[in-house]
N, C-alpha and C positions, 0 to 999 in steps of 0.2 A: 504494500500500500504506500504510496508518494505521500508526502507531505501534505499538499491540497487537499485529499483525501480525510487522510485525519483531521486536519481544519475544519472542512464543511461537514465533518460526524460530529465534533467539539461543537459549533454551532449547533448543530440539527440538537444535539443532548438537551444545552444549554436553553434552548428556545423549549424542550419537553420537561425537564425540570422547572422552568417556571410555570410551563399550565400545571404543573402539579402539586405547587406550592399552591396556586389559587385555588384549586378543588379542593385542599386540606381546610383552607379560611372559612367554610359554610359551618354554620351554629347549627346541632338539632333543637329544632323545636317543640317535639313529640310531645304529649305529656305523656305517654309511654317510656322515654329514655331519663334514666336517672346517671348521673355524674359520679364515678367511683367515689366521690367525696362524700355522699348524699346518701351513701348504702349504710345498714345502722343507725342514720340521725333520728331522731326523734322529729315528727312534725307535728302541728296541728292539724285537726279535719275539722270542719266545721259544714254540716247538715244544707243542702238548701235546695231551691227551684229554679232554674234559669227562666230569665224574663226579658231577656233581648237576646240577639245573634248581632253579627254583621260581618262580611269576610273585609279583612284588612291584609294591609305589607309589612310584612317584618324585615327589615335592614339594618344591618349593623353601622352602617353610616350615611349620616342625609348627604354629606358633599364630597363631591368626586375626588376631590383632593385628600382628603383622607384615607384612600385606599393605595395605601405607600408601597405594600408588597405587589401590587400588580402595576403601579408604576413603574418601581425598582424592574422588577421580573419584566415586562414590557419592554423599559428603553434598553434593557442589553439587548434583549432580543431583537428589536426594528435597529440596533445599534451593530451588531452581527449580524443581520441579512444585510441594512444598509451598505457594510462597509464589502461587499460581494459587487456592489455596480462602480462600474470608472474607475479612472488612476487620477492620480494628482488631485486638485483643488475638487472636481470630481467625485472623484471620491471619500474625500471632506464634507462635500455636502451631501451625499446620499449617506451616509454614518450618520450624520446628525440629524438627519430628516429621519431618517428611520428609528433614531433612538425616541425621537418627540414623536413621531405618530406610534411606536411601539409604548410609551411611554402612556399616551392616551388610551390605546385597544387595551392596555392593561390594568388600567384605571380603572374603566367598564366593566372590563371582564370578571374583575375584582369584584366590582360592585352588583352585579349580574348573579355571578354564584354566592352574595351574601346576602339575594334578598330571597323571602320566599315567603305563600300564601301563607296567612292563618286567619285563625277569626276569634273576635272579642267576643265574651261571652261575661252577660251580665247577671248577676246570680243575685236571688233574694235569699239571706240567709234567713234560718229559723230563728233566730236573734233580734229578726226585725232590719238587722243591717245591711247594703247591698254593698257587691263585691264586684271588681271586673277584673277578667283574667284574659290574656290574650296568649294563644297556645295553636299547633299545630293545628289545619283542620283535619285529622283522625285521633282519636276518633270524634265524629260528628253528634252535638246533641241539638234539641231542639227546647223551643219554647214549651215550658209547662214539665219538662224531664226536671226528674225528681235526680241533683245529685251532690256530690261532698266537692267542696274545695280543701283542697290540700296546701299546706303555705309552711315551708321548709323552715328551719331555723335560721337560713342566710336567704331568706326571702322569696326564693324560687318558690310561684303558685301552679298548680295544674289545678284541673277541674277531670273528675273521675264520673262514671256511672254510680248510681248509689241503687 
């Protein structure tokens, strides 16, 4: 294998290592998944009746700028294919140009694989007090379902069948 060769594998790698650093950045949302940290704790349950739905977005960040790892991950990337067109000054600027548009699709992408459906669900408790929880939608409950809100000792609530 030439030199060239290994280069444009080095690249091809480097551009698959960052899609795969962003597929790692998605949160579960389930209320089925609990966090090794959360097995054992003690929580509250508290009885109650859902009296709203509505499907909502869960994103881990409102502005594009904040999704550092996929702009990092992005501008090598458009930053390594860029620098494959032209020589000289040329070549300068297709590096650059492709580390900034790499650096945006990475942004995106970033922010793409950190959002995802859920729905708020607003609970009357037996307590008289109402609660809203926004959680995966699976599993799905409806208006009038009889069920317990779960609310963790570091805050984490799901909402269960009862």
């Amino acid at each position: 294998m030439n030199t060239t060769s290994i280069t444009r594998y080095g690249k091809i790698l480097s551009v698959a290592l960052s899609i795969a650093l962003f597929a790692s950045c998605a949160r579960e949302i389930s209320s089925d998944v609990y966090s090794a940290s959360h097995v054992g704790e003690a929580s509250m349950t508290y009885p109650g009746v859902i009296i709203h739905t509505r499907a909502v977005t869960a994103q881990e960040h409102e502005r594009l700028e904040e999704n550092g790892l996929g702009i990092i991950g992005g501008g090598v990337g458009g930053a390594l294919l860029g620098s494959q067109i032209g020589k000289g000054s040329g070549n300068t600027a297709a590096t650059i140009g492709g580390a900034l548009a790499g650096a945006t699709a990475g942004a995106f992408a970033e922010k793409a694989l950190k959002t995802q459906s859920a729905v708020e669900y607003v609970v009357q408790l037996e307590n008289g007090q109402s609660t809203t929880v926004v959680q995966g939608p699976q599993p799905a409950f409806t208006v009038g379902q009889n069920v317990y809100v779960i609310v963790g000792q570091k805050g984490r609530s799901r909402v269960i069948a009862r």
